[in-house]
C-alpha positions in Angstrom: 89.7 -93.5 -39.7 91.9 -93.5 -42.8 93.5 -90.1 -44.2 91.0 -89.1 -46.6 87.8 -88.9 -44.3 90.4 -87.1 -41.5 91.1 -84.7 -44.9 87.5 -84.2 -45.3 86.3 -83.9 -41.8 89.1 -81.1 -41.1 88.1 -79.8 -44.4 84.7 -79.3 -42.6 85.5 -77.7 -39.9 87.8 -74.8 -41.7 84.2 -74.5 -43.9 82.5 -74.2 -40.2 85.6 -71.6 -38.8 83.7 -69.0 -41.7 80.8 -69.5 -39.6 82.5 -67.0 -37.0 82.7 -64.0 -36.7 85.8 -63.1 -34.6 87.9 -60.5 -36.8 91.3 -62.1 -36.4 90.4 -65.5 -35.9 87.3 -68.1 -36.9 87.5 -71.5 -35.6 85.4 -74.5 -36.6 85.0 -78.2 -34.8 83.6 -80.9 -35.9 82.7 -83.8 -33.6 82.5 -87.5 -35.6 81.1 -90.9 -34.7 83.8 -93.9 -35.1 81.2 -94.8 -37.9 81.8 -91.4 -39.5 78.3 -89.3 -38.3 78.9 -85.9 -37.4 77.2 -85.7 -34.4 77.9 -81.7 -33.8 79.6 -78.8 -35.2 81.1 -76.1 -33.7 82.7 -72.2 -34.1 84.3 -69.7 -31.6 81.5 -67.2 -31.3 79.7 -65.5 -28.6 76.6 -67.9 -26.4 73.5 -68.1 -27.4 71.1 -65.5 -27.3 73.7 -63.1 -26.7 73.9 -59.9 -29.1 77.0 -59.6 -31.7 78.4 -56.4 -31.1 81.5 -55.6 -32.6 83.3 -54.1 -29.4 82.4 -57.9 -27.9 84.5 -59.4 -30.4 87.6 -57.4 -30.2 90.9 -58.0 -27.8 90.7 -57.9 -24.6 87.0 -58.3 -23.9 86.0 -60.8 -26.5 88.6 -63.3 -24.4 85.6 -63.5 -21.8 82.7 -63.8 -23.7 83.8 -65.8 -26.9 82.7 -69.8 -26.5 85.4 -72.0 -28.4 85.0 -73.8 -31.1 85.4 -77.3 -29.5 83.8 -76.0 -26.3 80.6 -75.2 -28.5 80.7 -78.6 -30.3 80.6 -80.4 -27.1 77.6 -78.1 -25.7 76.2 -79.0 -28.8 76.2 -82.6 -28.5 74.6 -81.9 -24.7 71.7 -79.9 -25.9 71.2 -82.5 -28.7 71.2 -85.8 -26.0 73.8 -87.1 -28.2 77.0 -88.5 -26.5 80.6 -87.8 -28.3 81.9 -91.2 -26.2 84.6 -92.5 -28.5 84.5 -90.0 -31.1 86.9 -87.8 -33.2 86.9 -83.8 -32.8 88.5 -82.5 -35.6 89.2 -78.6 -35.4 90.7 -76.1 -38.1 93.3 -74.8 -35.3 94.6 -77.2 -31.8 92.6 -76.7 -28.8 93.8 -74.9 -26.0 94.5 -76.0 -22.8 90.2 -75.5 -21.4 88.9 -77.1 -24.4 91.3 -80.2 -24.1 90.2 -80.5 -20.5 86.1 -80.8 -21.9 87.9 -82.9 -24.9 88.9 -85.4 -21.8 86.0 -84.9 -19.7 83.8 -85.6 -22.5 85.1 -89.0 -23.9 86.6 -87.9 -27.1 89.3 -90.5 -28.1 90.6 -88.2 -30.6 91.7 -84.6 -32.1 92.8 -84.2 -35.3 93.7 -80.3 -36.2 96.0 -78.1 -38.6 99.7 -77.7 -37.5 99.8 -74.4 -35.9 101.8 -71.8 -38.0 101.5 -68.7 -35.0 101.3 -68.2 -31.8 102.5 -65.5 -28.6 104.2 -66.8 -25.9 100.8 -67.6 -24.1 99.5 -69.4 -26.8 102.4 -72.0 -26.4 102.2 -72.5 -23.7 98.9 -73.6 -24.0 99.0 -75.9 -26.8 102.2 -77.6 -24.8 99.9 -78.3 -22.1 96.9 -79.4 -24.3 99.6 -81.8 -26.1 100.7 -82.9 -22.5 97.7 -83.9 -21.2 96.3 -85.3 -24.1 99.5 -87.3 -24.1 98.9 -88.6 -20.7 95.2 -89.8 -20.9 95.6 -91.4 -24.0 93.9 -89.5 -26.8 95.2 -89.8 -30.2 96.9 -86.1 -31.6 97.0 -86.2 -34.5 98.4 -83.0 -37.1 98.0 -82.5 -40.8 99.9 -80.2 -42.1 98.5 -76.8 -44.3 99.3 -78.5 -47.6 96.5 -81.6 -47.0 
């Protein structure tokens, strides 16, 4: 896919990251066809059916309830019968290390994302291992950086 659609795609999913509701974070995915159909979108956010209190979305209990962003695009693309085989995820921040493994597991051939401007010492580790693996299997990383 040339630069522009990647533009407008990742422009998507930082429209889609507003979606959440997470106070010190939103995330938004968007999962696209090789022919350029979004087939699912995607924000961190608590499951379905499950009530939005506040104390759910704050550190440390909103780590074990919160869906990712990615994670929910691919769910979405289950519930919807629609296969992401050979698509591009595109996400306003990179995946961690859980999502990549669905990202493998799902087919994706490739993530394109923001380049990442924070993180603690966890977090790095975790994007290292999500680069890693993506590395390994094949799957196209690409980064555009904050001014694009």
């Amino acid at each position: 896919m040339d630069a522009k659609w990647d533009i407008r795609f990742l422009a998507l999913s930082e429209s889609i990251a507003t979606w959440s509701k997470d106070p010190s974070r939103g995330v938004g995915a968007v999962i696209v066809s090789p022919l350029r159909q979004v087939l699912a979108t995607g924000y961190n956010g608590l499951p379905r059916g499950v009530e939005d209190h506040p104390d759910r979305l704050e550190r440390p209990i909103k780590y074990d309830l919160i869906v990712h962003a990615e994670m929910n695009a691919i769910i979405q693309c289950a519930r919807n019968g629609v296969s992401p085989l050979g698509a591009t995820i595109y996400s306003s921040f990179s995946p961690c290390i859980h999502c990549t493994l669905s990202i493998v597991q799902a087919g994706i051939t490739r993530v394109v994302t923001r380049s990442v401007v924070e993180g603690d010492a966890h977090w790095n580790e975790s994007l290292e291992k999500s680069i890693a693996m993506l590395e390994e299997v094949g799957i196209e990383y690409t980064v555009l950086d904050q001014q694009t």
